[in-house]
NUVOFI-122756 format. One record per residue: residue in three letters; x, y, z of N, C-alpha, C in turn. Coordinates in pm, whole numbers, plus 32768, in hexadecimal, padded with zeros to 4 digits. Layout:
REM residues N
AlaXYZXYZXYZ/...
This chain:
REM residues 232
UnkAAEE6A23C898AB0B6AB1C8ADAB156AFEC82A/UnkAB296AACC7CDAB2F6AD3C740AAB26B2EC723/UnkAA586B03C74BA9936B4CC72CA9BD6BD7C77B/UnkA9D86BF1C7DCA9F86C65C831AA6A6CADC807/UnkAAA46C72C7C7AB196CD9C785AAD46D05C757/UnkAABC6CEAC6B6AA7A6CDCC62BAA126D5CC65D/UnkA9CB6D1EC694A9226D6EC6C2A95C6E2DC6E9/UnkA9D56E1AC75FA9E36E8FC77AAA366EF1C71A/UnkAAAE6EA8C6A6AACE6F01C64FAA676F0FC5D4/UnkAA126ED0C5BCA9A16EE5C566A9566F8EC578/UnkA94D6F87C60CA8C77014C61DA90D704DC692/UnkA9AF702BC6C6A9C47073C757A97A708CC7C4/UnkA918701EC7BAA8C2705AC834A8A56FCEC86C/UnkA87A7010C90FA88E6F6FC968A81B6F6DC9A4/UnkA7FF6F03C9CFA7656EFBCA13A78E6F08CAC2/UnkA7266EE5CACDA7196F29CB5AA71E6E6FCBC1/UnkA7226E30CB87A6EC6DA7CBB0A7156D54CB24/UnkA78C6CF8CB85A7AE6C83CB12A7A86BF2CB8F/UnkA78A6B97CB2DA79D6ADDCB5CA7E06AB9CAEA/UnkA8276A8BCB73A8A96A47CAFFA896699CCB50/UnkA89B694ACADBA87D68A9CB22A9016884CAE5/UnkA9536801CB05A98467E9CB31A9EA67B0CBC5/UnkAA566797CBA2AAB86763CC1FAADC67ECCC60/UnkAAD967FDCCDEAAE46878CD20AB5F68D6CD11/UnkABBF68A0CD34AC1668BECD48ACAF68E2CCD6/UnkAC6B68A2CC6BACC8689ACBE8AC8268F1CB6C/UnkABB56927CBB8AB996973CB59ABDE69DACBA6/UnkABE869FACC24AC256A7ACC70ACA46AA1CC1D/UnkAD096A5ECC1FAD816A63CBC8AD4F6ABFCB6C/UnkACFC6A77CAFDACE96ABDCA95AC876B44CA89/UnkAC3F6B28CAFEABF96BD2CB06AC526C49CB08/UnkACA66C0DCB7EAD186C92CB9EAD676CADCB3A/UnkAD9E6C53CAC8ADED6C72CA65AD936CDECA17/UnkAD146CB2C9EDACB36D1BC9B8AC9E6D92CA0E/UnkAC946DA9CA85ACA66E30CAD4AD176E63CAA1/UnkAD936E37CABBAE136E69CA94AE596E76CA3D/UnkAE286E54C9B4AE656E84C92EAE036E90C8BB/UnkAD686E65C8F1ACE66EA4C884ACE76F2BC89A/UnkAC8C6F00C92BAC4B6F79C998ACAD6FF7C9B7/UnkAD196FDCC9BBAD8E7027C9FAAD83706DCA5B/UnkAD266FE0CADDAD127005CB34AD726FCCCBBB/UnkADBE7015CBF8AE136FB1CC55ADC56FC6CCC8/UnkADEC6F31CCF4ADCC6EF7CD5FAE0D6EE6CE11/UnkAE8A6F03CDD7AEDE6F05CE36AEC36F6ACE95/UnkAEC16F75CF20AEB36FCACF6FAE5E7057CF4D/UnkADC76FFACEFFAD477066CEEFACED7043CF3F/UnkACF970B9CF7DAC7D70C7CFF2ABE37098CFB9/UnkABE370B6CF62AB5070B8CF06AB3D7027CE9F/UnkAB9C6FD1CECFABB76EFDCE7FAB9B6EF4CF1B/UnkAAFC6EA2CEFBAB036E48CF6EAB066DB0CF5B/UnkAB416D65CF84AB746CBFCF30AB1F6C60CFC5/UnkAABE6C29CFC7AAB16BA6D04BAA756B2FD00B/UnkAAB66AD9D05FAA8D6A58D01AAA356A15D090/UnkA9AE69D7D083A95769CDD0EFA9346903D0C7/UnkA95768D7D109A9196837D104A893681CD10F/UnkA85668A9D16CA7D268AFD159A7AC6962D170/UnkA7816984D0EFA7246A2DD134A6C069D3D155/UnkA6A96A51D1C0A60E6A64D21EA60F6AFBD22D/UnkA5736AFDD252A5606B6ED240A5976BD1D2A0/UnkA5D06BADD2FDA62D6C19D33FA69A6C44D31D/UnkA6CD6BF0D2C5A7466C0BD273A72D6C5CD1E5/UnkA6966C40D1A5A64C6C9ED170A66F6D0ED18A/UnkA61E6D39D1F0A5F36DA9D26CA6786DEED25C/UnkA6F56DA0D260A7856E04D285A77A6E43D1FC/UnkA77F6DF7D190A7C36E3AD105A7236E87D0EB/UnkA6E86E8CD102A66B6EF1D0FEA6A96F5AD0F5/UnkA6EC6F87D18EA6FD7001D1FFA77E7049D197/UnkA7D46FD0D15DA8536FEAD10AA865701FD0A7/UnkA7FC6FE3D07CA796701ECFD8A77170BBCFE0/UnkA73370D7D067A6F47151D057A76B71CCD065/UnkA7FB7194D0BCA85871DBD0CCA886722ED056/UnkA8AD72B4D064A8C7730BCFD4A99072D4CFD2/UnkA97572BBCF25AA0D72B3CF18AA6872EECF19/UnkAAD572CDCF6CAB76731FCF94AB7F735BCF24/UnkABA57327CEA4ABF27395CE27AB4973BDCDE9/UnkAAE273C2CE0CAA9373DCCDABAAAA73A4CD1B/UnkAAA37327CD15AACD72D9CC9FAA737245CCC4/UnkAAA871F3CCA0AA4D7164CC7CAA6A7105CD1C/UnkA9F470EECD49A9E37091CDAEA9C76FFDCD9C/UnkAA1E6FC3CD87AA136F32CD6EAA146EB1CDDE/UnkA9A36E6DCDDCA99C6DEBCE41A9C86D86CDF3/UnkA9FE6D04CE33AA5F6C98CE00A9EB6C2ACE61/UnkA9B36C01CE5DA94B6B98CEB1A9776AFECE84/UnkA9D76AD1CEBAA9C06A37CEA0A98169ECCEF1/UnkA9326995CECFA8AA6968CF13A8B268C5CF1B/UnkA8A46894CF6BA88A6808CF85A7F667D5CF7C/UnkA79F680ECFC6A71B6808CFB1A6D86883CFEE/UnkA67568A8CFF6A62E691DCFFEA597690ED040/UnkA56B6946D099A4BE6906D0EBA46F697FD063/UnkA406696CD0ABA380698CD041A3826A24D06D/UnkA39D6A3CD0F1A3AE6AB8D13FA4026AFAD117/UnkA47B6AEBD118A5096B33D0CEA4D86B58D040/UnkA4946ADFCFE9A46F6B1ACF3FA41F6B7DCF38/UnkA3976B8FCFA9A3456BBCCFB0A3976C74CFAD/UnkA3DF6C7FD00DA41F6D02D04BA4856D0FCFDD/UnkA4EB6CC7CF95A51A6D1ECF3AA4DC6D28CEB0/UnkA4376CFCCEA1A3F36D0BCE62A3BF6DB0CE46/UnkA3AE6DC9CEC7A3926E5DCF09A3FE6EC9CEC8/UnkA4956E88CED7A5166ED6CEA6A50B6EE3CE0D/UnkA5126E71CDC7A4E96E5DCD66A4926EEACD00/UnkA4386EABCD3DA3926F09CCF8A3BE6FA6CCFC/UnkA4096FF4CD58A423707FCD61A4A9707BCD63/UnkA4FC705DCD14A5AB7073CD2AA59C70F0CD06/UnkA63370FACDACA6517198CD5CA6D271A0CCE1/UnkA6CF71EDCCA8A7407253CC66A7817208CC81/UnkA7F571E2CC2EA86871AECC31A891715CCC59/UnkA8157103CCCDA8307097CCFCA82A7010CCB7/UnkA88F6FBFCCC6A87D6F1DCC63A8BA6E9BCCBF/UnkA8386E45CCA2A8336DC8CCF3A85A6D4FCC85/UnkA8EF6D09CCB0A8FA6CA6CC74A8EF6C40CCBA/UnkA8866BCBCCD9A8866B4CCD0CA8856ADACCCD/UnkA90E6A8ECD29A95B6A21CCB4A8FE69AFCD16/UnkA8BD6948CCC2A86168CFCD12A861686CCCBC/UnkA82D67F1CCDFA85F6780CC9EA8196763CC48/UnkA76367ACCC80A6F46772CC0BA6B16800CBED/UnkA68E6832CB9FA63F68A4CB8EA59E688BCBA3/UnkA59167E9CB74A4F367C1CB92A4D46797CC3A/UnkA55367BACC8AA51B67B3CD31A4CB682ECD3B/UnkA4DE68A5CCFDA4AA690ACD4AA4306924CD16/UnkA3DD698CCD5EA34B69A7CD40A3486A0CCCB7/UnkA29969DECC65A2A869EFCBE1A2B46AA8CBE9/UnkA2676A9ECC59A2626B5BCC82A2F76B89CC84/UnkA3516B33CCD2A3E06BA5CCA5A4186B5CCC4F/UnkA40A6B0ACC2AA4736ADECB78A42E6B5CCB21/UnkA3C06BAECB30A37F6BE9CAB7A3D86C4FCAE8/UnkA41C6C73CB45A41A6CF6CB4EA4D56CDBCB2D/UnkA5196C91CB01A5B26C76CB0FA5C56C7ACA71/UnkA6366C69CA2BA6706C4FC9CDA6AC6BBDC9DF/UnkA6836B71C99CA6C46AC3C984A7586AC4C948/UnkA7D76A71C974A8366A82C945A84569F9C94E/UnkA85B6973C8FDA88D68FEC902A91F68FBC90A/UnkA95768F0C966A9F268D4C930AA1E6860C91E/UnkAA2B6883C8AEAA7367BBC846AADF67EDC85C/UnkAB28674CC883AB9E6744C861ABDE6749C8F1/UnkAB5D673DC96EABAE6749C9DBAC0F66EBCA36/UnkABE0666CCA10AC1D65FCCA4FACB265F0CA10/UnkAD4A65FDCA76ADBB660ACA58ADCA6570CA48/UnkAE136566CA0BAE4264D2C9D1AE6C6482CA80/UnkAEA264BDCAC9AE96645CCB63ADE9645BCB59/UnkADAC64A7CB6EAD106499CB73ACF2641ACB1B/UnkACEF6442CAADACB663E3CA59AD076325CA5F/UnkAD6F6335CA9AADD762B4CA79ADAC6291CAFC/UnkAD5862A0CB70AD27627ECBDFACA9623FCB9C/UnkAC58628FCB5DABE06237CB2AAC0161B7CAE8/UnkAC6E61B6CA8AAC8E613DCA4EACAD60C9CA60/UnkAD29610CCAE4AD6D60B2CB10ACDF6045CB96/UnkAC85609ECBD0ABD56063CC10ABD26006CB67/UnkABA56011CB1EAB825FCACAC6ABCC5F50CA6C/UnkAC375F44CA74AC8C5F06CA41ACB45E8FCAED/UnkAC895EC1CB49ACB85E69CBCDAC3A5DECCBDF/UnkAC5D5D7DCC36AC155CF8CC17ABB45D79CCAE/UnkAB485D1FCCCAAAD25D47CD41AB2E5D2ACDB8/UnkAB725CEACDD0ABC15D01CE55AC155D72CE75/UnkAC545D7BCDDDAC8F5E0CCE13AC5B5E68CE09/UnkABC15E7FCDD1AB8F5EE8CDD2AB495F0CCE62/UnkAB155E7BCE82AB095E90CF3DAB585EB9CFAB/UnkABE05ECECF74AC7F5EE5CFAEAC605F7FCFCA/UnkAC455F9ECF44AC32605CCF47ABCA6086CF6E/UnkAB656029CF40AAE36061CF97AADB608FD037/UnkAB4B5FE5D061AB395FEDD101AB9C6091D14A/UnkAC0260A6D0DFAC456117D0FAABFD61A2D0F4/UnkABAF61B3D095AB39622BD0BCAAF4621ED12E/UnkAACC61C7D125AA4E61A3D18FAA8661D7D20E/UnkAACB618ED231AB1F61ACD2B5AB4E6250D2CB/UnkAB6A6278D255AB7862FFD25FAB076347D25D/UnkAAA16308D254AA26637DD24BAA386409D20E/UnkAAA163F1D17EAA7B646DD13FAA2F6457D0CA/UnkA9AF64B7D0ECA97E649DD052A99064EFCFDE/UnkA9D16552CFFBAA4C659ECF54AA95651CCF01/UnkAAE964C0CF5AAB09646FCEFCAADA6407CEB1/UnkAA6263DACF23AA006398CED5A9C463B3CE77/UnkA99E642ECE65A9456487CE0FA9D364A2CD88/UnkAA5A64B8CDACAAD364ABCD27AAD96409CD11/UnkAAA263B0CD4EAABE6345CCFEAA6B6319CC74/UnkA9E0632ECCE1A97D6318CC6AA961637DCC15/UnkA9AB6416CBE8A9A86453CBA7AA00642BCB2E/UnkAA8C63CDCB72AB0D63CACB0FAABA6358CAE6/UnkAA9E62EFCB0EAA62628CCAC3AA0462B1CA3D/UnkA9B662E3CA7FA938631ACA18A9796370C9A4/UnkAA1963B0C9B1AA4563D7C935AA91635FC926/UnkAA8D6330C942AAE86291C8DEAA9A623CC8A9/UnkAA08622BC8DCA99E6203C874A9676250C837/UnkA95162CCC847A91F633DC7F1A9786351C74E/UnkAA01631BC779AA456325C712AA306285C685/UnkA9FC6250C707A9DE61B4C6B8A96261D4C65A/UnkA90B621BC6A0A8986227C60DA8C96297C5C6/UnkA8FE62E6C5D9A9446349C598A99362F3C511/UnkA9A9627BC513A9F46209C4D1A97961C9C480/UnkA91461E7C488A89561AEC452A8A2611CC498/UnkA8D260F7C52FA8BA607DC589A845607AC596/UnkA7CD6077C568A72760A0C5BAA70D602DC5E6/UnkA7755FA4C64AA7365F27C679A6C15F62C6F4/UnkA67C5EF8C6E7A61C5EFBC759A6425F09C7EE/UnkA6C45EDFC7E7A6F15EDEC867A7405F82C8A2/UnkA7545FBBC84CA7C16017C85CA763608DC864/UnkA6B660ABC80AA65D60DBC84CA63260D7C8A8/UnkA61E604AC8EEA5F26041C956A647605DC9D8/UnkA6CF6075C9CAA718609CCA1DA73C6137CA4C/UnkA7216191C9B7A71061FAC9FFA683623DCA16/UnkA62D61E6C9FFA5796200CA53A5DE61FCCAE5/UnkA5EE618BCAE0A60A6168CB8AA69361B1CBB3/UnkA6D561FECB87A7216242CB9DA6EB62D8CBFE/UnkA69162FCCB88A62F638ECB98A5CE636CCC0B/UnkA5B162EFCC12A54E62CECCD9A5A262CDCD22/UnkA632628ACD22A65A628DCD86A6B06322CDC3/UnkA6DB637ECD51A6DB63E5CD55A69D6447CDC7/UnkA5D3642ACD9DA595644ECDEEA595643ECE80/UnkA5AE63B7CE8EA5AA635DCF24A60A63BACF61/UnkA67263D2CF11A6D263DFCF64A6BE6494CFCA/UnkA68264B9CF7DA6466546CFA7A5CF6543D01F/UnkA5AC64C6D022A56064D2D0A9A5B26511D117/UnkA5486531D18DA59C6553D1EEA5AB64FBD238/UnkA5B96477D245A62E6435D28CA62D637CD20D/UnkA652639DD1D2A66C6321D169A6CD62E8D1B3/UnkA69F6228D176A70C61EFD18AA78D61F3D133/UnkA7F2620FD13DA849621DD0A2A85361AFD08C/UnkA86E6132D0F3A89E6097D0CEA83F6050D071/UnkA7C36049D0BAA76D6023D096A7506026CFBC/UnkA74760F6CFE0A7536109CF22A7DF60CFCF07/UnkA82D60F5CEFDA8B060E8CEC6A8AB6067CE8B/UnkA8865FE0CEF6A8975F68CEFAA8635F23CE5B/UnkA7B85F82CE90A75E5F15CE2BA78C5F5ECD77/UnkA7EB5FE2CD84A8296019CD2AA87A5FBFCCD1/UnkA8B45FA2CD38A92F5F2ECD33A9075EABCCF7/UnkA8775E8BCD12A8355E10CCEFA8325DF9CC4F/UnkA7E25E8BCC34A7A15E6FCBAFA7F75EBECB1B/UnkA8485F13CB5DA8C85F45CB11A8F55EDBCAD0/UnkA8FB5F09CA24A94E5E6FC9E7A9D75E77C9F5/UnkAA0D5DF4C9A9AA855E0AC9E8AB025E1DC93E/UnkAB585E85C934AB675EBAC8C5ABF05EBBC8C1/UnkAC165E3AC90EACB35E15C90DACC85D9AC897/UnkAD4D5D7DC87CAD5C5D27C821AD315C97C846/
């Protein structure tokens, strides 16, 4: 969030379309702090902050914030969308591609998503890129460790506990916290063969997991397989 501070007291001026990648919900935290003591924009009971968090847009859900978009703002002042996104169809990118290309006046789209390289090259051109480092909270990250530091049985323990839950947000925070706990290992100049090859296979299974109906057990498992093991 640091780039988005920085960027907006540099030139005071905001784009019309930001991606912010990262963990969803902990860049949200930090967006709103930047609404509310950069921007000195409050949020609280403004007709014109719209905040939804979607596990999946489609394009009917598109279609709504279209209609929302075109609405003129209550104070005649800044219309801001809050889009947290789970995954997104080709249809939904396509249509706020459309929003995109002709924003009006005052309107600004912030969408917080996990990968900026899921979406199409046609609307990444039309967004502002925001990496937020630094997002994984130490529970985040001490979950990846503690996967890595555990023998393969207990990592099948937690696996079988997602699985069963069929959520794939947490699947998708595990192998994110992991990938910053080896990310931090070559960050260490670790460059073993193995610890590359784990987050290749980190970034596929990533993908898998975005199908529309993945097995989570299945990835998680063979995750579990080839993950080294970085306990004493």
């Amino acid at each position: 969030m640091e780039q988005l501070t920085s960027l907006y007291k540099k030139n005071k001026f905001l784009h019309h379309a930001y991606a912010l990648e990262g963990e969803r919900h902990v860049v949200l935290e930090e967006l709103k702090n930047f609404f509310e003591k950069t921007l000195e924009y409050s949020i609280q009971a403004n007709p014109d902050y719209h905040e939804k968090d979607y596990e999946t847009l489609g394009i009917d859900e598109a279609r709504e914030l279209g209609k929302l978009e075109l609405k003129k703002s209550f104070s005649n002042s800044r219309k801001v969308f809050v889009l947290l996104i789970g995954e997104i169809t080709r249809e939904a990118q396509n249509a706020l591609l459309k929003m995109f290309e002709e924003p009006n006046a005052g309107t600004h789209f912030f969408v917080i998503l996990r990968s900026f390289e899921s979406l199409l090259p046609t609307l990444r051109s039309r967004m502002q890129y925001i990496q937020c480092t630094g997002v994984y909270s130490n529970e985040v990250g001490g979950v990846g460790q503690d996967f890595l530091n555990s023998s393969l049985k207990d990592r099948f323990s937690i696996v079988n506990d997602i699985a069963e839950s069929k959520d794939k947000n947490e699947a998708e925070k595990l192998l994110n916290s992991i990938e910053a706990v080896l990310s931090k290992e070559i960050g260490r100049k670790n460059y073993s063969k193995e610890i590359v090859f784990a987050l290749d296979e980190l970034a596929l299974a990533r993908d898998y997991l975005r199908d529309r109906s993945p097995s989570i057990k299945m990835i998680l498992e063979h995750v579990s397989g080839i993950l080294p093991h970085l306990g004493a």
